[in-house]
Residue, then its C-alpha position, 0 to 999 in steps of 0.5 A: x501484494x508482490x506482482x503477480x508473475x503472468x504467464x500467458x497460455x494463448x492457444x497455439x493457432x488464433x481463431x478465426x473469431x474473436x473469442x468471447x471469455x478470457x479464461x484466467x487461471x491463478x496457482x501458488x504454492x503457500x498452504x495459507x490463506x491469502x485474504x483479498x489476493x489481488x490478481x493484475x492482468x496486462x490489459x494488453x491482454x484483456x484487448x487481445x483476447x476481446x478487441x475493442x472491449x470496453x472496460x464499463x462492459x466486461x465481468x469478471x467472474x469466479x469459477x460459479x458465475x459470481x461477478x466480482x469488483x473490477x478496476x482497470x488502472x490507466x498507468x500505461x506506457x502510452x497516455x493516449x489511444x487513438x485507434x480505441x484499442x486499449x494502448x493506455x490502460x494498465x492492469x485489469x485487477x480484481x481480488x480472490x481470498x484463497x482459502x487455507x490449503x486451497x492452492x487454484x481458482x479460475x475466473x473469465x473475463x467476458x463482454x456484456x451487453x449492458x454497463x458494469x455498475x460503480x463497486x464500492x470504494x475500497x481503496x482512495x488517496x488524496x492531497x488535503x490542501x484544506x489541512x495544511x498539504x496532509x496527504x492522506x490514504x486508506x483502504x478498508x482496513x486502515x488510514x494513513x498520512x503524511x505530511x507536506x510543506x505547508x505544515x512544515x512552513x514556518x508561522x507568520x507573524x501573529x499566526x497560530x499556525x502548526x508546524x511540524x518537519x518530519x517525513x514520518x508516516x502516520x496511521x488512523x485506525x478504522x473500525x469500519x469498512x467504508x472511506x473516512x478519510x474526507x469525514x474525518x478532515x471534514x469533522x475537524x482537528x479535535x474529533x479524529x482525536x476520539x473514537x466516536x465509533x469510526x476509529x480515531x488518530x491515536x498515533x504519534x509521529x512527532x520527528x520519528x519515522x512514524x510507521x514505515x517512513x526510511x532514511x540512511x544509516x550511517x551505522x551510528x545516525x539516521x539521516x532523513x528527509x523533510x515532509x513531501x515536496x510533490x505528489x501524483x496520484x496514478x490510481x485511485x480505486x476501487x480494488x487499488x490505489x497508486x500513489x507516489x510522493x517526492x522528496x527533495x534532495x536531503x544531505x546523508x553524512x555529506x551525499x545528497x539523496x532524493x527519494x521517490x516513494x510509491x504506494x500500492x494500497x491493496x483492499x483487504x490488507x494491513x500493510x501497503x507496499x512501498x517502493x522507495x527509489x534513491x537518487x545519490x552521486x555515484x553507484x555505491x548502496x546506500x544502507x536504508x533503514x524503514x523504521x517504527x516510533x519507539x513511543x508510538x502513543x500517549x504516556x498516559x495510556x501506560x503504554x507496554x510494547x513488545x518488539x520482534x524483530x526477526x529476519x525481514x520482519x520488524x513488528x510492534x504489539x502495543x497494549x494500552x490502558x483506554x484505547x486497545x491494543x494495536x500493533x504496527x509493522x514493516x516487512x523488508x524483504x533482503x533485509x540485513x539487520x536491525x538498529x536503534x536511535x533514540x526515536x525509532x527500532x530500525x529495519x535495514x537494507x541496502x538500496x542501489x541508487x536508481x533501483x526501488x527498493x522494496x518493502x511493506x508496512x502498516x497496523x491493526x487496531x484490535x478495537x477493529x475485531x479481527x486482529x485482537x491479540x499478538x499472536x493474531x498480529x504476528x501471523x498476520x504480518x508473518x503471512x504477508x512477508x510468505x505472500x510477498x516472497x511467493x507470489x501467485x502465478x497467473x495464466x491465460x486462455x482465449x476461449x470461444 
């Protein structure tokens, strides 16, 4: 979720040997549960409390010896480390689910003798060239896409080509826990379009926002870019994934704007963060609005949707006659109102040129078991807007 605030709690004389644990302490003030928290230690850290260490041979464990899931990410202000000192890596992240009421929990990062095994892929992104430059997401929750410029390229001559222009976000819905992205693509067009146990692509994007795409408001109109003009890829699991999709330069009510949108994808949570970075002429805001489809699935489905909308919080509940229920949402932290247009209901903010501005958003699919009823979805979404307005507090000992 939000990043976790570090305060690094080193003893006040470093000993004479290297210490053998890195002892982290993680507090927070919520009374809620906070499934699947994930924890970020700078491994800058990691290497000055165990130099050398190697990230196939460390353990994270819980406060009863229990090991957990670990990734060490490779996004590093430096891309190389000739002196094998821990200069490229990032963040150390492992997840704990806080229980209600339960407000610190400790864990040790340690060397061992042997190799770390390869966790479950709970997190994975990739670029699909095979299906016209789709970029696709997911976590164990839920899948995503987006779309590039080979569906938005028009057909040649005599050939049965989609084409499709939006920068809207699509969503698939999972009842299982394990990757379906590749499976999914791999069973071709027609049968992600039915559940055949795994879940299904029931949603609709059309020329929307989708669930969770942006673009400008000018107080009357939404001013929105095309499908993505470039990727990167800068972490891919198990416990995360980082991404970032570029789009070219668009004309807002005559200003040109570019945007830079980065993904976090968390396992264990139905909605990603996203931070959007604007590039416009001029330091003027730029009034941003995240939105979600107002007809977000078939007719025939007699759909009934309820919307609330309610300080950061802009949320869909979708009743439908076949296939469940599902309910979408965006988070948008500082947000300064609401708007329509004809095809999205409209969260707003006010975005610096330069600055990411910050926000969340995703679904849940009551064929999935956990999420079954509004209520459950409006907790839910209420819990991540608490959990990204108080983030976790972070502290660390050396220990021999």
């Amino acid at each position: 979720m939000k990043p976790i605030l570090l305060a690094a709690l080193f003893a006040a004389a470093a000993p004479a040997v290297a210490a053998e644990r890195l002892v982290v302490t993680v507090q927070h003030e919520l009374d809620i549960a906070r499934p699947s928290e994930t924890i970020a230690i700078p491994w800058s850290e990691v290497n000055a409390a165990l130099p050398h260490a190697l990230i196939q041979k460390i353990a994270v464990k819980d406060a009863s010896g229990r090991v957990l899931p670990h990734q060490v990410t490779n996004i590093a202000p430096q891309a190389k480390d000739p002196r094998n000192v821990g200069l490229a890596y990032g963040e150390l992240l492992f997840q704990h689910s806080f229980k209600p009421g339960e407000k610190r929990a400790s864990f040790t990062v340690e060397r061992i003798e042997g190799v770390a095994p390869l966790f479950p892929t709970r997190t994975f992104a990739r670029q699909v060239p095979e299906r016209l430059d789709d970029f696709a997401w997911e976590n164990d929750k839920l899948a995503h896409r987006t779309y590039g410029p080979s569906l938005a390229a028009p057909a040649p001559a005599g050939v049965d080509k989609e084409v499709l222009v939006t920068s809207g976000l699509d969503l698939w819905f999972k009842r299982v826990d394990y990757p379906i992205v590749d499976r999914w693509y791999n069973k071709g067009h027609d049968h992600y379009h039915k559940d055949e146990g795994e879940g299904m692509d029931m949603y609709s994007v059309g020329k929307s926002r989708g669930a969770g795409g942006v673009g400008v408001w000018d107080g009357t109109r939404l001013h929105t870019s095309v499908n993505y003009a470039g990727w990167k890829i800068l972490a891919n699991g198990p416990v995360r994934t980082v991404f970032e999709l570029y789009y070219a330069a668009w004309d807002a009510a005559g200003r040109p704007v570019t945007e830079t949108k980065r993904f976090t994808v968390d396992a264990g949570q139905y909605l990603d963060r996203i931070d959007s970075t604007f590039g416009a002429p001029g330091d003027a805001p730029l009034t941003i609005a995240a939105g979600l489809n107002r007809n977000p699935v078939d007719k025939s489905q007699q759909p009934k949707i309820a919307v609330k909308r309610e300080g950061a919080v802009l949320l869909q509940w979708i009743e439908q006659a076949g296939n469940g229920a599902f309910g979408t949402a965006v988070v948008m932290p500082g947000a300064e109102g609401f708007a329509q247009d004809e095809l999205n209901e409209l969260i707003l903010a006010r975005a610096t040129p330069g600055k990411p501005l910050r926000y969340y958003a995703g679904g849940a699919w009551s064929r999935a078991g956990e999420i079954t009823s509004r209520a459950d979805w409006e907790r839910v979404v209420a819990e991540t807007a608490a959990r990204a307005a108080n983030p976790v507090r972070v502290s660390l000992e050396r220990r021999q």
